[in-house]
C-alpha positions in Angstrom: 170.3 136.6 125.7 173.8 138.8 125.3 175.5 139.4 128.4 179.5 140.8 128.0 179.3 139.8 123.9 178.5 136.8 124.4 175.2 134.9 123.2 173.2 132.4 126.0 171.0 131.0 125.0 167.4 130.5 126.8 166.5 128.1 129.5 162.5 127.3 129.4 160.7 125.4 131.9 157.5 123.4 130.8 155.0 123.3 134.2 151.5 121.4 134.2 148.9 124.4 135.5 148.0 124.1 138.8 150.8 121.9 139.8 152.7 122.4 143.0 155.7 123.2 140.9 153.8 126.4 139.1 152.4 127.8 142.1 155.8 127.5 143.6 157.4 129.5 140.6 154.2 131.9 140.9 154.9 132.7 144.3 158.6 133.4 143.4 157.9 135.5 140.3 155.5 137.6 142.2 157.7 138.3 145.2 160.4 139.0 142.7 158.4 141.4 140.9 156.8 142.7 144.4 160.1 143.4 145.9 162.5 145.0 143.8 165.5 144.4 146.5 165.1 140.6 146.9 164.9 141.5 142.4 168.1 143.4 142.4 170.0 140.8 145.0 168.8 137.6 142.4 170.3 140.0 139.2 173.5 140.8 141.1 173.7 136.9 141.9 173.2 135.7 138.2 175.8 138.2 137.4 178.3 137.3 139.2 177.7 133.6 138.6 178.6 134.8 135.1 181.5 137.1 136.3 183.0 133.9 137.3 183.4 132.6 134.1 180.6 129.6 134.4 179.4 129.1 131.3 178.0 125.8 131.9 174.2 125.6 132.4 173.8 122.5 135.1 176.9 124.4 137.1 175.0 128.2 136.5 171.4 126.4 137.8 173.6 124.6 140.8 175.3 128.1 141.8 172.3 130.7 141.7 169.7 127.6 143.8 171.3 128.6 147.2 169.7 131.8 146.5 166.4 130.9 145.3 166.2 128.1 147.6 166.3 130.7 150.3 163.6 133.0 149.2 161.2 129.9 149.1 162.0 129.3 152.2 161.5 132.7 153.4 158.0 132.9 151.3 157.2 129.1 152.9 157.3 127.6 149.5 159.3 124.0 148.8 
């Protein structure tokens, strides 16, 4: 991925089917994809993780989970 000129590169999560863990990131891609506000909100919040300079992937992940940790919560997924 390019953002600004500058090359990231791709964070991949490997999730055992039918675990809590993938219905919890179903859930959260669907009310992403269902809801293009709560969408534009996560975008604008990656962006301006990166607008911050952080480059670092453990302090990116570490900065954006307030946010996803609240619309979990708000779809009663942990």
């Amino acid at each position: 991925m390019t953002y600004q000129g500058e090359r990231f590169l791709i964070h991949a999560h490997v999730i055992k089917k039918e675990s809590e863990e993938y219905h919890r990131q179903l859930a959260y891609k669907q009310h992403l994809l269902d809801n293009p506000d709560v969408r534009i909100k996560y975008e604008n919040t990656k962006r301006a993780i990166l607008a911050q300079g952080v480059r670092d992937q453990g302090v990116y992940v570490k900065h954006k989970a307030p946010y996803v940790k609240d619309v979990l919560a708000e779809l009663n997924v942990k």
